[in-house]
N, C-alpha and C positions, 0 to 999 in steps of 0.2 A: 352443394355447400350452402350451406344458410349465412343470409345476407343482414346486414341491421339494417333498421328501417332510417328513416333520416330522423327520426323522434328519438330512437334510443343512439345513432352518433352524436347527435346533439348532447347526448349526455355524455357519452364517451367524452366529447370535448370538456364540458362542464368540470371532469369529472380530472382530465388534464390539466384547465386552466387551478382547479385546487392544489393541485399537487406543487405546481412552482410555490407558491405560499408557503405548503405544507414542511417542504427543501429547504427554506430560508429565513425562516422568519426565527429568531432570538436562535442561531445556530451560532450566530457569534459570545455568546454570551460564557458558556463553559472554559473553561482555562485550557490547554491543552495539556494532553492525556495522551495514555499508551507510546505508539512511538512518533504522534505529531510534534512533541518538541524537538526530537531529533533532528526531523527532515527540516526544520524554521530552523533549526540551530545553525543545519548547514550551510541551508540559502543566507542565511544571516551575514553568517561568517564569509562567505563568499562576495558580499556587498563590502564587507570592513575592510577585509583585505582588499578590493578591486584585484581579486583572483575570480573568475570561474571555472577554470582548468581543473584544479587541486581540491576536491573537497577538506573541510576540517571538521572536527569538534574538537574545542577548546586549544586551536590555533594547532592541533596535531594532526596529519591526514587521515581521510578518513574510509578507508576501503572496500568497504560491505555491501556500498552501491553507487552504481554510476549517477554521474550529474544531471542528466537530463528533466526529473522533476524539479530538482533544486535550481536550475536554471529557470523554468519557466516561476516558481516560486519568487524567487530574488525579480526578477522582471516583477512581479505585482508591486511587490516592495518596495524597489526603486519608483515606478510609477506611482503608486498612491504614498509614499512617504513614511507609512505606518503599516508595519508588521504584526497587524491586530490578529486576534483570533478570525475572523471572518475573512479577513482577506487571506490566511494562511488555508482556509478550507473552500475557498471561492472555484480553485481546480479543481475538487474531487463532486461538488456541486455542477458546474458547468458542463464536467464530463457525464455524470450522471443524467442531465437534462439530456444531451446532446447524444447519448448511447440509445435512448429511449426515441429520439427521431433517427438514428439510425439504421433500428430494428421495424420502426415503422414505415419508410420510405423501402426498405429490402422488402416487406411481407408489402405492402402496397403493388409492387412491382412485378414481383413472384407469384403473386397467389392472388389478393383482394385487398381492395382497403377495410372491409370487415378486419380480416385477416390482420393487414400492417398494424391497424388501432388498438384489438384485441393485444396481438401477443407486445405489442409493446408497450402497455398501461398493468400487463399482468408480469413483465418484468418490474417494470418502476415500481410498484404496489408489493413485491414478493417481498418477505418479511424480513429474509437477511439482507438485502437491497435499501429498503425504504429506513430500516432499524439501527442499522449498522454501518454498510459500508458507504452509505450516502452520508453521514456525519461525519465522517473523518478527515483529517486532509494525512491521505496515506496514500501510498504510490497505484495499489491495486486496483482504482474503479479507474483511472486516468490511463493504465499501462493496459490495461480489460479492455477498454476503448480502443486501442490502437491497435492491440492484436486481435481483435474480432474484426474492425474496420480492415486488415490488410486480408484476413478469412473471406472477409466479403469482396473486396476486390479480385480474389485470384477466382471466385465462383462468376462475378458476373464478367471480368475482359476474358476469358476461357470461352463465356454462354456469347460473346460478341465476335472472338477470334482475336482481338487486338490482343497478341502476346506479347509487344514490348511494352505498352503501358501495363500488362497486369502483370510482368514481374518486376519494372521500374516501383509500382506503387507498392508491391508487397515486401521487396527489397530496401524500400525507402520507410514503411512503415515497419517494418524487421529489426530495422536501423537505430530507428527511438524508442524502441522498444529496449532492443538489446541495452541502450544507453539509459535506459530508464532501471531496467532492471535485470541486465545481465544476460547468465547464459538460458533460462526459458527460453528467450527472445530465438536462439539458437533449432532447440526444440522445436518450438512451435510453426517453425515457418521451414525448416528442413522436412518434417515430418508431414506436413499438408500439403505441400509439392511433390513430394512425392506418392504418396499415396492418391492425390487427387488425380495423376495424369498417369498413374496407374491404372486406375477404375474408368479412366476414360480414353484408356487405348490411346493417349498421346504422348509415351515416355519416351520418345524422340525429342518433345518439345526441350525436354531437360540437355537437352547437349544441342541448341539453337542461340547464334546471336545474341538473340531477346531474352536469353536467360543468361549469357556471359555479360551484358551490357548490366543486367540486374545484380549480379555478384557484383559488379566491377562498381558500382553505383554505392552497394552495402560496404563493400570495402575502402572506398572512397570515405566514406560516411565515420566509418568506425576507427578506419588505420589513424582518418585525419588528427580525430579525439588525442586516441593513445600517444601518437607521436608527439601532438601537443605536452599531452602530459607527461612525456618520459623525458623534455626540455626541463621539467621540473620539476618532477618526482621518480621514483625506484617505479616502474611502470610494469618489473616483472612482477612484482611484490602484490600489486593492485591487480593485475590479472590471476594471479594465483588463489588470491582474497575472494575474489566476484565467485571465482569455480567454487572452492572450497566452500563460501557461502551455501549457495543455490545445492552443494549434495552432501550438505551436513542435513539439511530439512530433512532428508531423506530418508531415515535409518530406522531403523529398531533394534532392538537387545534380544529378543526374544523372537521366537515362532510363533507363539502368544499374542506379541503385537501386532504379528502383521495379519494374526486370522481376527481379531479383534477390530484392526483398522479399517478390512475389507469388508466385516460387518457391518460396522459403525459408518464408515461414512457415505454410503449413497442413502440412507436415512435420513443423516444430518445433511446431505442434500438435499431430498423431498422436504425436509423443515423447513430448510431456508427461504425453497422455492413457495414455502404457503401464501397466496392459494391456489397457487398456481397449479402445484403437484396436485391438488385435488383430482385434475383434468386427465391425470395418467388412466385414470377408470377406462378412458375411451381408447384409449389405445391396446386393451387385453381384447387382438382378435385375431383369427388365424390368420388373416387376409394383411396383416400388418406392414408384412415386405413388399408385396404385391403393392397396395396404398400408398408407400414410401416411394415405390418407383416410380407412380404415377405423377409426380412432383420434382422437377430441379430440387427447389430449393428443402424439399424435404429429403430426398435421395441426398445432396452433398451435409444437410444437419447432422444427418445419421453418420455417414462416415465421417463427419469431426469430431462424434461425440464417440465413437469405434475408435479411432485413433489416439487421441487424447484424454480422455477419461480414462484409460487403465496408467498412464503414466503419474497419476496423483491419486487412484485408487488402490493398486498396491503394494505402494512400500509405504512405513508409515510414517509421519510429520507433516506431512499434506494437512493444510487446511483451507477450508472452505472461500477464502478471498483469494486462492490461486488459480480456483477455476470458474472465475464471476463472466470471461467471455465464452465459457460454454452454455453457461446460462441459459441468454438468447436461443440458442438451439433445442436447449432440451421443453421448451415454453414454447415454442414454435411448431416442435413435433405436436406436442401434447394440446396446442391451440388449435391445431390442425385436423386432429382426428374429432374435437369439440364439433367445429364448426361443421365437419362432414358428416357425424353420427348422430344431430338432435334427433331426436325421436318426436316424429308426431309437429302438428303447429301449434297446438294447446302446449303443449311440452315445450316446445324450442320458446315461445313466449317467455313460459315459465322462468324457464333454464337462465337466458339472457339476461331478462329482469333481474333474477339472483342474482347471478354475476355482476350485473355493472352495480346492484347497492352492496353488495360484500366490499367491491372495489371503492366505494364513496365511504364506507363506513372505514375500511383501512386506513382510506388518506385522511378520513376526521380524525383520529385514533390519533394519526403522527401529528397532525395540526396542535391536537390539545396533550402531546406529550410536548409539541416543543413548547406552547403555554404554561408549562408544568412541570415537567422533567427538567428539562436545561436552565429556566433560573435557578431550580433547587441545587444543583452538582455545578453553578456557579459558587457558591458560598458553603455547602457539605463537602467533607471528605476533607483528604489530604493535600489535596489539589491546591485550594483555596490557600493553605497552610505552606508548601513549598512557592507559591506566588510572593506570601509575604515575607519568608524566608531570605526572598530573594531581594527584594526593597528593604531588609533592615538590613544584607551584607550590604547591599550599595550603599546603605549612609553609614553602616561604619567604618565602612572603606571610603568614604569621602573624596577628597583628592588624591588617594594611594593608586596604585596598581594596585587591582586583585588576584592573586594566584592559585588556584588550586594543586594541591602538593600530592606529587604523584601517590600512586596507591593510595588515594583518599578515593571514596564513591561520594559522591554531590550527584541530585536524582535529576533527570535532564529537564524535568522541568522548572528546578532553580535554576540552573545554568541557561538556560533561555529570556527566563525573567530577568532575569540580572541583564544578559548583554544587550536584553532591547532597553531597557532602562537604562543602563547607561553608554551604550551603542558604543562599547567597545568593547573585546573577544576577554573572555577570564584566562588566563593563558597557564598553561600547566605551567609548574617550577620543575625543574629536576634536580634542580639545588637550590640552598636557599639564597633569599634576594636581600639584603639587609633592606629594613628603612620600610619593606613594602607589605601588605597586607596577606598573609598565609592562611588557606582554611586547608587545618588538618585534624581527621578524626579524631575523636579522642583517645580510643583506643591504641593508635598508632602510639602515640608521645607515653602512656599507662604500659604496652609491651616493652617502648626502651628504656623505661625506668626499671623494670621485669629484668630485665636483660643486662643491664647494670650489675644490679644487685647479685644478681646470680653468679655472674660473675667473678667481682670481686668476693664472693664464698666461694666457690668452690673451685674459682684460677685455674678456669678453662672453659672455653669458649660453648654459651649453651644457645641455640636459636633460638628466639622470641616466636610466638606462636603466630602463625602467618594469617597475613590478611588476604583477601582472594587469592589463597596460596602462592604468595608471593611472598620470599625471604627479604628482607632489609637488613642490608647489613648496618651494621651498628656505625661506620665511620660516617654513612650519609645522612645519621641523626647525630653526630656528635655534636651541633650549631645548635643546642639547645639554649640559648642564651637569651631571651626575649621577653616580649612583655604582651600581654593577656589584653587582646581588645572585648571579646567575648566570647560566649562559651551557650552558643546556637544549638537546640537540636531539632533535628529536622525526620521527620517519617521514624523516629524513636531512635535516631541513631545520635550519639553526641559527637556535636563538633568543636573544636577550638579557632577564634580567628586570632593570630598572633602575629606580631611585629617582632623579626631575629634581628636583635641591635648588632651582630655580626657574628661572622662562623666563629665557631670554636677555636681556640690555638691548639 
């Protein structure tokens, strides 16, 4: 296996030390997007209320996913006092650093420090990594983290014999996981245990002690949560939600889809992985399995990547930030066969040198995109527009309560803006509130007017044309009595913010 010399680690490091920079620097700057308001909405909410039990958005539960990011979120908050953009993306940052030393302390270990260097600057560097999922603060690089860390732990206390600590730690990282993000967490760690002490002739290990102490430890873990929260909430309701979540992803319409999906996405894998996936050239050899055996940590890569890879390859809605802890593996085979196949020392020179300046020129790329990209999509787009949306409700809601009146959509990034601004929750209405500030679409108040009218022609009852097909009935708008603060539109949709001087008689 070809080794780097101390000239070209020194660049590896070089080439590491850029990259923290490349992670951080004006990442705070963009507004939050996609579903990062959500997850700040909730830890938000979770701070206002002095609840962590109970998720909410807009003071109503909120069921889709467990606490456990939201938790650690609200902790930054509390501690630094300001729920900025940088500090809401500070976790998916931290994990990302911190996934990349512990892909390189595994291949250090296992294999070489060549080896730990390589495949772990070629994970950090892979383009839906360094592009993507390292800008976000979204549950998947932080939750990737935890269930590749507990992968690793049940391969190396197995390679030491210590069975009660490797399935305390895979049990216990199973744990936050599953609390993080549901039933995967299930998956992934039922599936790896068993298959792994399958292949290694210890499926005894699985009905030992050291593996009832490990349930007993996850259930500990998990029961404690739920019971907490069924003190105070419908806890069946949330465990039905998390299921239903996690195998709605899952579906397709058609046979179309799913021949479609299985084409499409180990593709849109090798993209992600650029440039990494370059390196798969080395591994087209008959000798492939033979090679794999000759390696722990390559032999257990392969059956994760056996085991788990067909579970998000064929059904289809799988997408690519579900499977960011296989990553490491499939970068690790494919570094593996690099550093064993160079051809020639003229060549292995060659080869090496490319590699580490592709890898410097990537992390310059992200450097002078954060220079470039992220002030622009601070002040471009919609984004910028629902921010300010969200500071003209607060001033003209003043000292009101602000409501958001059900069956209205407000985009979660006003509703974010708004509550750190005025660091109190918008709280749904389900009726109206005299006296207090209403934002209801416009549409909504234009169908009961519809609905009126039609009525009284033709004296009998006609439905108003539903808004996220949802009927309203006509008595819970009959409080139409009020006074017009303004008439907001936000992402093209019109709103009204209105004062009911009181219900209807």
């Amino acid at each position: 296996m070809h080794h780097f010399t101390k000239k070209e680690l020194y660049l590896l490091g070089g080439l590491a030390a850029l990259l923290v920079p490349a992670v951080l620097i004006n990442t705070g700057l963009p507004q939050l997007y996609g579903e990062e308001p959500r997850r700040a909405v909730v830890a938000l909410e979770m701070l206002l209320r002095n609840n962590l039990i109970v998720p909410t958005i807009n003071g109503e539960s909120y069921f889709l996913k467990p606490p456990f990011f939201n938790w650690i979120l609200a902790a930054i908050y509390h501690i630094t006092g300001n729920p900025t953009e940088f500090n809401t993306r500070i976790i998916t940052i931290v994990s990302f650093i911190a996934f990349g030393f512990v892909i390189f302390f595994t291949g250090r270990k296992y294999v070489s420090l060549t080896f730990g260097a390589l495949s772990s600057l070629l994970f950090m560097t892979a383009a839906g990594n360094l592009f993507f999922n390292s800008l976000l603060a979204e549950i998947d690089m932080f939750y990737s983290l935890v269930t590749y860390s507990g992968l690793i732990c049940l391969f190396h206390f197995q390679r030491q014999k210590q069975y009660y600590l490797l399935f305390l730690t895979v049990y216990l990282l199973g744990a936050i996981g599953l609390l993080t993000k549901g039933a995967p967490s299930l998956v992934f760690t039922g599936l790896s245990l068993l298959a792994f002490f399958i292949v290694m002739k210890e499926f005894r290990k699985l009905f030992s002690l050291a593996h009832l102490a490990g349930i007993l430890l996850f259930l500990v873990i998990t029961g404690g949560y739920f019971y907490a929260y069924s003190r105070q909430g419908d806890v069946l309701q949330y465990l039905l939600s998390l299921s239903v979540e996690s195998g709605k992803r899952f579906s397709g319409e058609t046979f179309r889809d799913y021949l479609l999906h299985m084409f499409l996405y180990p593709l849109d894998t090798l993209m992600n992985l650029l440039p990494a996936s370059v390196l798969i050239i080395f591994t087209f050899r008959r000798s492939f399995t033979e090679i794999i055996r000759g390696n722990s940590l390559m032999k257990f890569a392969l059956l994760m990547l056996v085991v788990h890879f067909p579970v998000y390859w064929l059904p289809p809605g799988a997408k690519q930030r579900y499977i960011l802890m296989l990553y490491p593996f499939m970068i690790q085979i494919m570094t593996y066969f690099f550093l064993v196949y160079l051809p020639g020392k003229k060549m292995q020179a060659k080869l090496v040198r490319y590699t580490i300046l592709v890898l410097f020129a990537i992390a310059a790329i992200r450097l002078a995109f954060n220079l470039t990209v992220l002030p622009a999509r601070a002040i471009l787009g919609v984004s910028p527009q629902n921010q300010q949306a969200a500071f003209d409700i607060s001033e003209a809601g003043k000292d009101r309560q602000v409501y958001i009146y059900k069956s209205t959509y407000l985009p979660m990034q006003t509703i974010f803006y708004f509550e750190r601004e005025r660091m109190e929750i918008m709280p749904v209405a389900h009726a109206p509130v005299p006296g207090e500030i209403h934002i209801v679409e416009k549409i909504i108040l234009q169908e009961y007017d519809i609905y009126r009218d039609i009525t009284e022609i033709a004296q009998h009852p006609v439905h108003p044309i539903a808004v996220h097909n949802e009927y309203i009935p006509p008595d819970e708008l009959s409080w139409l009595e009020y006074r017009v603060v303004s008439e907001p539109v936000i992402q093209k949709r019109s709103y009204v913010l209105l004062i009911p001087a009181r219900p209807h008689p």
